[in-house]
C-alpha positions as CSV (number, residue, x, y, z in Angstrom):
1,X,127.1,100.9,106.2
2,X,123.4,100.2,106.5
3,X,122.2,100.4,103.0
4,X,120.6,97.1,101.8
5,X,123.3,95.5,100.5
6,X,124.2,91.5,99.4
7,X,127.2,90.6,97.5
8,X,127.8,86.7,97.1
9,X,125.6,85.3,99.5
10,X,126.4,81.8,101.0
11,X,122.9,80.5,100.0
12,X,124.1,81.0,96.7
13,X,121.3,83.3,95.4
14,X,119.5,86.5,95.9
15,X,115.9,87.2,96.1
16,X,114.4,90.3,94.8
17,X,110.3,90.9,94.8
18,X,110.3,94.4,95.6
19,X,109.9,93.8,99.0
20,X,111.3,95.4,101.9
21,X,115.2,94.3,101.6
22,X,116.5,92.7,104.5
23,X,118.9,94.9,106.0
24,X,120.3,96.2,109.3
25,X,117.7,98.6,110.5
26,X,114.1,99.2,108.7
27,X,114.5,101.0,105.5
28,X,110.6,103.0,105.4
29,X,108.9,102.8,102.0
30,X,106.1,101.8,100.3
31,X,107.5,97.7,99.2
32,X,105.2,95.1,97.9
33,X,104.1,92.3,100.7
34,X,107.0,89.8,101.6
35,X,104.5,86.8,100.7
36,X,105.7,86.7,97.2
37,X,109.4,86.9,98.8
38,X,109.4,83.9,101.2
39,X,107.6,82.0,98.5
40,X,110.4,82.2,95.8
41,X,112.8,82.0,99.0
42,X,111.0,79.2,99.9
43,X,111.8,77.5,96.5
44,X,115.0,78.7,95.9
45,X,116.4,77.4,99.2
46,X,115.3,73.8,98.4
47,X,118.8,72.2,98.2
48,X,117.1,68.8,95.9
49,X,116.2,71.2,93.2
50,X,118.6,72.0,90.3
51,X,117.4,74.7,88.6
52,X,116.9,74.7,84.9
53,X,115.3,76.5,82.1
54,X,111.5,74.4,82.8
55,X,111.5,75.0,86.9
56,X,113.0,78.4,86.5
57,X,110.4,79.9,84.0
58,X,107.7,78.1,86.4
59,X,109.0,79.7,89.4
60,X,108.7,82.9,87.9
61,X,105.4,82.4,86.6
62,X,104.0,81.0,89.9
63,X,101.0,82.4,90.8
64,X,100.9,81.5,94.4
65,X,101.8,83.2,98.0
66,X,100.8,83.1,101.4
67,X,98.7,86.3,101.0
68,X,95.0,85.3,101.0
69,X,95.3,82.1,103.3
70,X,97.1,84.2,106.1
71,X,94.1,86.8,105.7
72,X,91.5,84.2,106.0
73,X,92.8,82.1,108.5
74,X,91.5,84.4,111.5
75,X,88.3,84.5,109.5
76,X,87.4,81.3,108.7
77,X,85.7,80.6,112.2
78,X,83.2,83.8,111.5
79,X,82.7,82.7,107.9
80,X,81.6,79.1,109.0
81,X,79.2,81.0,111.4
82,X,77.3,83.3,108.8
83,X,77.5,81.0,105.8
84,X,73.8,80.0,105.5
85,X,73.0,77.0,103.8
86,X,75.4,73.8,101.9
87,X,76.2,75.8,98.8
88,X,77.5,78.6,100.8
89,X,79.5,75.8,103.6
90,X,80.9,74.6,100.7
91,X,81.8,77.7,99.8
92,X,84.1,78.6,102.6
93,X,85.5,75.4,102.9
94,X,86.8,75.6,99.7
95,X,88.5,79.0,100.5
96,X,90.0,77.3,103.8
97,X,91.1,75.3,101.8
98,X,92.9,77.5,98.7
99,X,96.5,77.6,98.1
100,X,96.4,81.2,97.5
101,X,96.9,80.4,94.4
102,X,95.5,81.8,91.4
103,X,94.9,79.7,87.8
104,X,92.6,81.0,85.7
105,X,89.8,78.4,86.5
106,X,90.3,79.1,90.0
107,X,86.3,80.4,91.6
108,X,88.5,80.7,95.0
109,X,90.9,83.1,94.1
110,X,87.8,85.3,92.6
111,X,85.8,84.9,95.8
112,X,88.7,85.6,98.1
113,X,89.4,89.0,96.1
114,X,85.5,90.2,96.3
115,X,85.3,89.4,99.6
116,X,88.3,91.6,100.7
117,X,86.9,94.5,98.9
118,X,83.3,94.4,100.2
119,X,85.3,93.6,103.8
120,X,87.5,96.4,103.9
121,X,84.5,98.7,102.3
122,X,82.0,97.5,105.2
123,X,84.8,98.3,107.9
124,X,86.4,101.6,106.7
125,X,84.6,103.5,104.0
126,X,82.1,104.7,107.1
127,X,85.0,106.2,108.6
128,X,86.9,107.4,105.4
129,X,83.8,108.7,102.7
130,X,83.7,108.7,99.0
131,X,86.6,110.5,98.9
132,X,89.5,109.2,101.0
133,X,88.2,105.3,100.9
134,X,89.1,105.0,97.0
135,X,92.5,106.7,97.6
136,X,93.5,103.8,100.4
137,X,92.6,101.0,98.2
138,X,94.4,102.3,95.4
139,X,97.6,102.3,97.8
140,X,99.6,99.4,98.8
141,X,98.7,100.6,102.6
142,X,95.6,98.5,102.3
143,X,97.5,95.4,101.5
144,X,99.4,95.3,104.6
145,X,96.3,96.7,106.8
146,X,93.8,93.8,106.0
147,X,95.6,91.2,107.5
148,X,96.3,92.8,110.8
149,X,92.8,94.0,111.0
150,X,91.2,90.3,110.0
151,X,93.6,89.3,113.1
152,X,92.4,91.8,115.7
153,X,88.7,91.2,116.5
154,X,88.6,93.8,118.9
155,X,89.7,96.6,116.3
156,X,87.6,99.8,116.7
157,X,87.5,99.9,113.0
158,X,84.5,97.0,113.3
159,X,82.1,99.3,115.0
160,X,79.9,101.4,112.1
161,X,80.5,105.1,112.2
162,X,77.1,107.0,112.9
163,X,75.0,103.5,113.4
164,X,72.4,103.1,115.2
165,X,73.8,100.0,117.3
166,X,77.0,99.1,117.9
167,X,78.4,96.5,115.6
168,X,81.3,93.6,115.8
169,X,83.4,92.0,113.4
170,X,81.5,89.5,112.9
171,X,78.6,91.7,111.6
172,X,80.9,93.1,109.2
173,X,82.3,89.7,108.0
174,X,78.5,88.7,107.8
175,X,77.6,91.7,105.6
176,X,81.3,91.6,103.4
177,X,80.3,87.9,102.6
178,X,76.4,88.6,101.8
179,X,77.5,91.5,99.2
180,X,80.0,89.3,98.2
181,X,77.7,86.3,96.8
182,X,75.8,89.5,95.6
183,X,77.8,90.5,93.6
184,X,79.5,87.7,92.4
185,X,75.7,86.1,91.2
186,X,74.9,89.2,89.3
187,X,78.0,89.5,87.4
188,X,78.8,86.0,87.2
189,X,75.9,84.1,87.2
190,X,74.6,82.2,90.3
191,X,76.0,78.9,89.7
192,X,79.7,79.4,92.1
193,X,81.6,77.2,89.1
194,X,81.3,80.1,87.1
195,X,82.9,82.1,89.3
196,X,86.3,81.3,87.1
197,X,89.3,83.9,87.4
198,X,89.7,84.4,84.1
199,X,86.2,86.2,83.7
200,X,86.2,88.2,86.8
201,X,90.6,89.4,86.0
202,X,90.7,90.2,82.4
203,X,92.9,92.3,80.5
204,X,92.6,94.1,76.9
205,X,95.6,95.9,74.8
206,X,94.4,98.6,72.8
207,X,96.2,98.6,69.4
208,X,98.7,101.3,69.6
209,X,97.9,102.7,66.5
């Protein structure tokens, strides 16, 4: 009698990202973030919209959610602290700024997504190694972890394991962001317009035969 279960809802529709269903107690498994779930619920729930052929195929093509502002958005005070210079102001603003969306000319979505690599790398791979650190990012624990831990400036997971002065989040933010640029300037050029989605998120298919 607890199983997820919906069968004609009265909103007249049911949504389905491989989230965590709603349902009368917690059902425990590894689901995919609810951001892309309240944003086609969102949509869908729009009573002014009649859905055709055109809006549907955009809805499911959207590349938006909630994800990256809602991780930013405790952040965005620090980043404004260690940014050094106009380029790298403009830089952040443009971030507080993003729609969490991601277009293929988009030089947000690819800073947002470097950044959150070299930040969860500065905060956890002291604690976790070579070995175990690659094995969390390649789960979608991580996914849900980053945003509480942006949130929670007094985490222990700020401090450096086996440094030789106690550090902050702040220091961490401040050394996620420098590698960032780093990176991003020696893969991508150092001009931030370059930065474009579509060259740092690519794809190949091999020819199956």
């Amino acid at each position: 009698s607890v199983n997820p279960q919906q069968e004609n809802p009265a909103l007249g529709y049911i949504v389905s990202a491989n989230h965590q269903p709603p349902a009368a107690v917690p059902i425990p498994g590894y689901y995919n973030l609810p951001d892309r779930g309240r944003q086609l619920d969102r949509h869908l729930a729009n009573p002014e919209v009649k859905w055709d052929t055109q809006n549907s195929q955009a809805l499911q093509l959207d590349t938006a959610s909630d994800y990256g502002p809602r991780t930013l958005a405790p952040l965005l005070a620090t980043l404004r602290a260690v940014a050094e210079g106009d380029e790298e102001q403009e830089l952040v603003e443009q971030l507080a700024a993003w729609a969490g969306d991601y277009p293929l000319d988009s030089t947000s979505a690819t800073l947002f997504n470097q950044f959150l690599y070299e930040l969860a790398f500065a905060a956890l791979h002291d604690e976790l190694g070579d070995t175990w650190f690659p094995v969390l990012i390649s789960t979608r624990a991580i996914d849900a972890a980053l945003p509480r831990l942006a949130a929670q400036a007094d985490s222990p997971w700020w401090n450096t394991r086996g440094g030789s002065q106690r550090t902050d989040r702040t220091t961490v933010v401040r050394t996620a962001w420098q590698s960032s640029l780093k990176h991003l300037r020696d893969t991508l050029g150092s001009d931030p317009a370059s930065w474009q989605w579509g060259k740092a998120h690519t794809l190949t298919h091999n020819h199956p035969l």
